[in-house]
C-alpha positions in Angstrom: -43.5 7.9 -31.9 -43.4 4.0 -31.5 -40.9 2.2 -34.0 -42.5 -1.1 -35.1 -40.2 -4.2 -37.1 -42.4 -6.0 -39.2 -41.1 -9.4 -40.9 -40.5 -9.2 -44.3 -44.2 -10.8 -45.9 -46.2 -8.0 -43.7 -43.9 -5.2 -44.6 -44.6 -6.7 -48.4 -48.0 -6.6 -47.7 -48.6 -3.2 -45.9 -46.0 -2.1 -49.1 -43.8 -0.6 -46.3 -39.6 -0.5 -46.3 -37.8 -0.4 -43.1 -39.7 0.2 -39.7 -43.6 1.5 -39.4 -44.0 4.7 -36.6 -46.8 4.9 -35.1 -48.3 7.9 -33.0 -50.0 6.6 -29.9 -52.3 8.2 -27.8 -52.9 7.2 -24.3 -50.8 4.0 -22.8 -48.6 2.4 -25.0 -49.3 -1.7 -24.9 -49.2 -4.0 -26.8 -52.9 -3.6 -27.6 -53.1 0.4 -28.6 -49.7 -0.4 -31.3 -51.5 -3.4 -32.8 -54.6 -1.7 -33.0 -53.1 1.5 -34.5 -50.6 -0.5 -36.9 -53.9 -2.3 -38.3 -55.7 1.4 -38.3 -52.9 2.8 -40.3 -52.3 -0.8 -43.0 -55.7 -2.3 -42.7 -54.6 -5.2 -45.0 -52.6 -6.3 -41.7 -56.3 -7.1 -40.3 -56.1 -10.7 -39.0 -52.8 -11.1 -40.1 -50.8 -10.5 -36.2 -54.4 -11.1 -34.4 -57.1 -13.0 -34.9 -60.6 -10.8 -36.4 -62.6 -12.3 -33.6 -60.6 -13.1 -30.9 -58.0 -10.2 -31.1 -55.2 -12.9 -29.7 -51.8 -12.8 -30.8 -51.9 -15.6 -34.2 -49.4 -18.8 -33.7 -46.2 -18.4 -35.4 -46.3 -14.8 -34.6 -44.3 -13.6 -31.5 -43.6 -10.3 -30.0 -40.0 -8.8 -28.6 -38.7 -5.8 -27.2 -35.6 -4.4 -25.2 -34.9 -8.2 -25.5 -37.6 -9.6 -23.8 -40.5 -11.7 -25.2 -43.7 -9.6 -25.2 -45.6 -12.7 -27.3 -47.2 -14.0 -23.2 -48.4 -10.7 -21.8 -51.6 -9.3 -21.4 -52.3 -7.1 -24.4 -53.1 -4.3 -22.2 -49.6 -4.2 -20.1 -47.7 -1.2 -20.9 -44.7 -1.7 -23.3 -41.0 -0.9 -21.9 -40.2 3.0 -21.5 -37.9 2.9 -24.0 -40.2 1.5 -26.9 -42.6 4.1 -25.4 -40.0 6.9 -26.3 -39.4 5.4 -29.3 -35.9 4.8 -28.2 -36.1 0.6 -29.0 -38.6 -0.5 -31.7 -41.1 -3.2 -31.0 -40.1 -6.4 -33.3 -42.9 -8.7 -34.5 -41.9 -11.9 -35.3 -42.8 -14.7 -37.5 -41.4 -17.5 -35.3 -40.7 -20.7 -37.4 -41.2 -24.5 -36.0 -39.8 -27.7 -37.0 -36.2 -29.2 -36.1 
């Protein structure tokens, strides 16, 4: 099971409290929880990700076992313990401006 933290306007929008777990078959990247996550709450469609392009939207950035995911290849596997379900994977709405 992969424990996902959603900022608080997607978890309003998927209509979800607290963390989203996913099951995952196969590899667990960045890619297969993003595309499961928008399987599950498709009204998250081109919210993280662009519909086209599949990258990562600005603003939006990706952390786990304190480490910034938001530069990786999609298709790198996550950290074991996000894998295990041991760490959640945060997604983050990153803000700009001084």
């Amino acid at each position: 099971m992969i424990r996902v933290a959603l900022p608080a306007h997607l978890r309003t929008l998927a209509r979800v409290n607290g963390e989203v777990a996913l099951d995952i078959e196969g590899p667990v990247t960045l890619c297969s929880v993003l595309d499961a996550l928008e399987m599950r709450h498709p009204m998250l469609r081109g919210t993280v990700r662009d519909h086209v392009t599949r990258q990562r939207r600005p603003f939006i950035r990706f952390f786990a076992c304190e480490q910034d995911l938001s530069h990786e290849s999609p298709d790198t596997p996550l950290p074991e313990a996000v894998a295990q379900g041991a760490e959640p994977l945060l997604i983050v709405g990153a803000m700009a401006g001084g």
